[in-house]
N, C-alpha and C positions, 0 to 999 in steps of 0.2 A: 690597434687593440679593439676587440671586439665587445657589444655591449656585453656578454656573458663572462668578458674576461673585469669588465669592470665593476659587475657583479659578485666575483668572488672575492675580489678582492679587496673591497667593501666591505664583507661579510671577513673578510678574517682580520681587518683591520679594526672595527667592532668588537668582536672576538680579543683580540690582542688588549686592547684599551680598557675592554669591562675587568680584564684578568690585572691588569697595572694598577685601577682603582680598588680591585681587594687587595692587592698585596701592598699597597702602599708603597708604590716603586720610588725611587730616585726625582727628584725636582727634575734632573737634565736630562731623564729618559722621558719623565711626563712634561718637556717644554719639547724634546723633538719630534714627538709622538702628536704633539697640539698643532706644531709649526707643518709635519707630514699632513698631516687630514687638512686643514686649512688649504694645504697650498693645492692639493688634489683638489677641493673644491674651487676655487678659485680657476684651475686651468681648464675644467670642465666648463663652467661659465664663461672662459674665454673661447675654447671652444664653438661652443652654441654659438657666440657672437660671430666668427666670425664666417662662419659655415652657416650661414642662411638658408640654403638647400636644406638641410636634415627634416625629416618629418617629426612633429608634435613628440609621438607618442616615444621617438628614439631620445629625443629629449631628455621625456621623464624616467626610462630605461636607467639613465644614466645618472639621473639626479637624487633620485629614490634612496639608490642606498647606502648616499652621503645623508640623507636625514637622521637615523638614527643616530649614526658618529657627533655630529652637530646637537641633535637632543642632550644626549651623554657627557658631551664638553661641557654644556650651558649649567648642565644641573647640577655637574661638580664643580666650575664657580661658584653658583646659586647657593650651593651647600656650604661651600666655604664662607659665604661672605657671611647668612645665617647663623652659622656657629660663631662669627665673631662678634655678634652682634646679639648672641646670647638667645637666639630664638632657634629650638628642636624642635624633631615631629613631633615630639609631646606636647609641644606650644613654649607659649613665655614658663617662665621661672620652673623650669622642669631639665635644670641644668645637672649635670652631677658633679661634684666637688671637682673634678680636674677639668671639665668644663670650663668653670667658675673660675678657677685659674688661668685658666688660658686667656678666658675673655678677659682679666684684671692687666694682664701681662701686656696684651696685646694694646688695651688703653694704656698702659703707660710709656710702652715702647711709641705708641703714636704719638702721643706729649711730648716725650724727648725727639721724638725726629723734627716733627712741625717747630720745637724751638731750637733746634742743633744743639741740642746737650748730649753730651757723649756719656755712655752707657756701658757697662760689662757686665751683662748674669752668664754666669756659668750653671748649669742642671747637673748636681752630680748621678751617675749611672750606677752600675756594677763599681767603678773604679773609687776606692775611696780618696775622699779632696781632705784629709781630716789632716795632714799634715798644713794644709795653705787655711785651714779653719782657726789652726790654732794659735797661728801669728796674726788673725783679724779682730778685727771687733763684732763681737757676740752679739745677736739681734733674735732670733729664737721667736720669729713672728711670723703669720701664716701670707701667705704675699697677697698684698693688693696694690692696687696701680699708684693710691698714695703718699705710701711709707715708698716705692720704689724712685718717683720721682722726684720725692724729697732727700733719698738719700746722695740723686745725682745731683742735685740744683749747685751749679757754679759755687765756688767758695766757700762750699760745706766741709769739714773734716773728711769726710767719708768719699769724697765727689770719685777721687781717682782712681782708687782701686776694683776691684770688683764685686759683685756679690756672689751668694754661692746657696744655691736653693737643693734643699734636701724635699724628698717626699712632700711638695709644695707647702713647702714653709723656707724662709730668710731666716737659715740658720749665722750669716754674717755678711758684713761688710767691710773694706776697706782690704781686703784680700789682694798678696800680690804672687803673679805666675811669670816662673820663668819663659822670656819670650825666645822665638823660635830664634834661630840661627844657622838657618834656610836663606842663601845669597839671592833666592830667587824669586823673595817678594818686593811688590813696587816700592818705590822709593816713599811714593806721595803718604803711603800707608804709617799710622802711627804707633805708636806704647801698646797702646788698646789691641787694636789688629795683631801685630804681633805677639802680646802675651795670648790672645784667643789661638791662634795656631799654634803655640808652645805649649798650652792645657789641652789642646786636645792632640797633641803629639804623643803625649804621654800618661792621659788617662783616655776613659769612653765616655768623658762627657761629652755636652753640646752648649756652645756658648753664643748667646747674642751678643754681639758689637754693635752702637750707635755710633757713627761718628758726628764729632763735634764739629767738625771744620765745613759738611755739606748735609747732615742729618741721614745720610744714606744708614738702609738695616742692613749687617752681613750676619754669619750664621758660620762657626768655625766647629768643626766636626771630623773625627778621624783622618783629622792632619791637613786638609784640604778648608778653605774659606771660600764663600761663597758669599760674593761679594752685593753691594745695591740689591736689594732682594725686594719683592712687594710683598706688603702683609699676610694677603694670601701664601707667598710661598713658604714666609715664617710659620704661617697654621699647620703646612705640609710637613716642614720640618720636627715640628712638635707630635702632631700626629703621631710620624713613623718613628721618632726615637725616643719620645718620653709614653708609652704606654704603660701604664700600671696593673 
């Protein structure tokens, strides 16, 4: 391969990645799309090593137009982690209201995991949840990370079932979903896990799962669960399906 062919192909690898980060693509297109550019860099560096002969300048030929790629990855982590951490380019406290949700959520999903207490919110969409609303217990509060982790805390009334957030408010708790009846989820998987791929079998929500037994985050969505997730990727998920 020629440097000008590693030059192109850089540039539309760039190309490809800036266009994935407006559109808000898929977690598993933007982890193979991470995992692609990485390893390209990486083989280039081995490369170099092991090709001693090469001149300087063939080098950085080669090296140049994996920088931008690398820039672009770093800063939508960078960006990610800022948003969960409640700091935009406007600066501190220049959040907007689903922001400010996000970041409440996010602190309380990280409470329950660091203590393995198992969790269900469900986000209702287009689809309405008003039938599983109305066999819960009514809470009709705006959400923040402490009503969330108090409503899981072991040995509460409310611990097991789910919740169910409307236009970022806790419209109820203790909510139950029929779980899925799909032969082809793991065994190890529990109640939780499967009622999240049962609610989102048959509406367009999107529901976080905590498990209790390892603290792992999953994220159960148009039928499909996605399983141990990092908080980053839960940002990603909210992102692209809870836009208002």
């Amino acid at each position: 391969m020629t440097n000008f062919d590693v030059l192109i192909i850089n540039v539309y690898l760039l190309a490809i990645f800036t266009n994935l980060i407006k559109t808000k693509t898929t977690l598993q297109l933007y982890r193979f799309f991470k995992l692609l550019v990485l390893s390209l860099f990486i083989i280039v560096i081995v490369e170099l090593i092991i090709d001693s002969d090469l001149v300087l300048w063939v080098s950085i030929v080669k090296l140049l137009p994996l920088v931008p790629l690398l820039v672009v990855m770093i800063q939508t982590e960078v960006l990610l982690i800022l948003k969960k951490l409640g700091i935009t380019s406007g600066g501190f406290f220049s959040n907007t209201l689903e922001d400010t949700i996000k970041i409440e959520l996010i602190k309380s999903i990280d409470f329950l995991s660091g203590k393995k207490i198992g969790g269900l919110i469900t986000f209702e969409k287009t689809s309405s949840l008003d039938e599983f609303i109305a066999t819960a217990y009514p809470i009709e509060a705006t959400l923040n990370s402490e009503l969330l982790s108090t409503i899981f805390f072991p040995n509460t009334p409310l611990h097991d079932g789910a919740v169910i957030v409307r236009s970022n408010k806790i419209v109820c708790a203790g909510a139950y979903f029929p779980p899925t009846e799909r032969l082809d989820i793991p065994k190890q998987l529990g109640s939780r896990h499967r009622a999240a791929i049962g609610i989102s079998e048959i509406t367009d929500s999107l529901t976080i799962v905590v498990s209790e037994e390892t603290g792992n985050i999953s994220v159960a969505v148009e039928g499909y669960l996605d399983l141990d997730i990092s908080k980053e990727s839960l940002l990603l998920y909210l992102e692209k399906h809870l836009q208002t």
